[in-house]
C-alpha positions as CSV (number, residue, x, y, z in Angstrom):
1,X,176.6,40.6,-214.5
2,X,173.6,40.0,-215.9
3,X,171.9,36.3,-216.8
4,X,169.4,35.6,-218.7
5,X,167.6,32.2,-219.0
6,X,166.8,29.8,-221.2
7,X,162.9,30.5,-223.5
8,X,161.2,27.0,-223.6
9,X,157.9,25.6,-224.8
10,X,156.7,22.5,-222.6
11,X,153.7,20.5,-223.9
12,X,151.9,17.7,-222.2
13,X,152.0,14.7,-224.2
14,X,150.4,12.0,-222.3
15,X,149.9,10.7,-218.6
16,X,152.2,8.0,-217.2
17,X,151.6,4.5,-217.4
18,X,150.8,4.7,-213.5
19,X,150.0,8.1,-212.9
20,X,149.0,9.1,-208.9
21,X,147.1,12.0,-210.3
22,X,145.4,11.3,-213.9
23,X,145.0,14.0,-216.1
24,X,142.3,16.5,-215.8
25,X,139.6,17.4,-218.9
26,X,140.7,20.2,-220.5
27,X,137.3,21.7,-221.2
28,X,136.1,21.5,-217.1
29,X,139.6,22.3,-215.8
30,X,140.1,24.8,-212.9
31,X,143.1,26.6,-214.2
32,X,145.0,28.6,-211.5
33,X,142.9,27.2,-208.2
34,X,144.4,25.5,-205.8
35,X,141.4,22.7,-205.8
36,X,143.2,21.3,-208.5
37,X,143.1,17.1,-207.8
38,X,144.0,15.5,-211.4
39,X,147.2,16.6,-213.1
40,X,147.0,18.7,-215.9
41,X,145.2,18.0,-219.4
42,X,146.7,16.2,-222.5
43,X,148.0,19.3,-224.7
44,X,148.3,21.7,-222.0
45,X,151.2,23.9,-223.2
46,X,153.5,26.1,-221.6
47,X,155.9,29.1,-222.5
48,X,158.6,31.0,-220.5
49,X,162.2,31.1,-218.5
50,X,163.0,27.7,-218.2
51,X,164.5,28.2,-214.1
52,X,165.0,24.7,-213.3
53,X,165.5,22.3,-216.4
54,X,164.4,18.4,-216.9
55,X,166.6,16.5,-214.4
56,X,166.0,13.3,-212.5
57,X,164.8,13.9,-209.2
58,X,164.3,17.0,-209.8
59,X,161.5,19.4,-210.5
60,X,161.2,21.9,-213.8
61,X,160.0,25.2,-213.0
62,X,159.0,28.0,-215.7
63,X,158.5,31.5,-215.5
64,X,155.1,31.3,-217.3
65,X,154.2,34.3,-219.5
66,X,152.0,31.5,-221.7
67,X,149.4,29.3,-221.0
68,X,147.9,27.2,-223.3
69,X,148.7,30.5,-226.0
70,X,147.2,32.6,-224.0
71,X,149.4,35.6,-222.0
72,X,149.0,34.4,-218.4
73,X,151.6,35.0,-215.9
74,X,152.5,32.7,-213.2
75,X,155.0,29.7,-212.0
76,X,154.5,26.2,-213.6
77,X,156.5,23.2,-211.3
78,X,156.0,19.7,-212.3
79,X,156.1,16.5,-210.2
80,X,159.3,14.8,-209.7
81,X,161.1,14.1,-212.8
82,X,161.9,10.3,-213.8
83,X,163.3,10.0,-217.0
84,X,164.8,12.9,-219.4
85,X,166.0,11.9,-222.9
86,X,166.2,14.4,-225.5
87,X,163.8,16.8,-226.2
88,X,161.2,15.1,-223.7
89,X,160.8,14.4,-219.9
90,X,158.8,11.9,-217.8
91,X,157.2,12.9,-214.3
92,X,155.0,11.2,-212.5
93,X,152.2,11.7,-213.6
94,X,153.0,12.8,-217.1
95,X,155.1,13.0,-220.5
96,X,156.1,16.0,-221.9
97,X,158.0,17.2,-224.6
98,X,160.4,20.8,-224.2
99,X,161.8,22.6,-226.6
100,X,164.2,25.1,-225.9
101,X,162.9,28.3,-228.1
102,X,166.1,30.5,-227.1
103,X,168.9,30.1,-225.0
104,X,170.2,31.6,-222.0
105,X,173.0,34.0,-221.3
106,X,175.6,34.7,-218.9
């Protein structure tokens, strides 16, 4: 059986109102290290298998092959979701918006 999942695009809207980690400056911002204490920068932008989609409570997690349009492998995982409505999500530290780019298989 083979499954394949779903292609998004996630892009970082805004911060929260209230976020516990404010969002970083995109020009200083230490992609990939793990000294990372602000959330990510407005307009960060993601692409990849969407493995775990917007739910409350939950955490998205993407198979990254793009980063900010660059090819750059890796795993992005959010904060806790809050809110979901269509086509966006709310952690919390941030808003983003998602849009499904093709859908999965099974």
């Amino acid at each position: 059986m083979e499954i394949l999942l779903p292609y998004a695009r996630i892009e970082k809207l805004a911060p929260t109102d209230s976020p516990t980690h404010p969002p970083g400056d995109a020009a200083a911002y230490p992609y990939g290290q793990p000294c990372n204490t602000d959330s990510l920068p407005v307009g960060y932008t993601v692409e990849g298998w969407l493995v775990s989609p917007p739910a409350v409570d939950g955490q998205v997690v993407v198979l990254r092959c793009m980063r900010n349009g660059i090819a750059c492998l890796g795993i992005f995982g959010s904060s806790r979701v809050t809110k979901v409505r269509d086509g966006y999500f709310w952690t919390q530290n941030s808003v983003y918006r998602i849009e499904v780019l093709q859908r999965g298989t099974s």
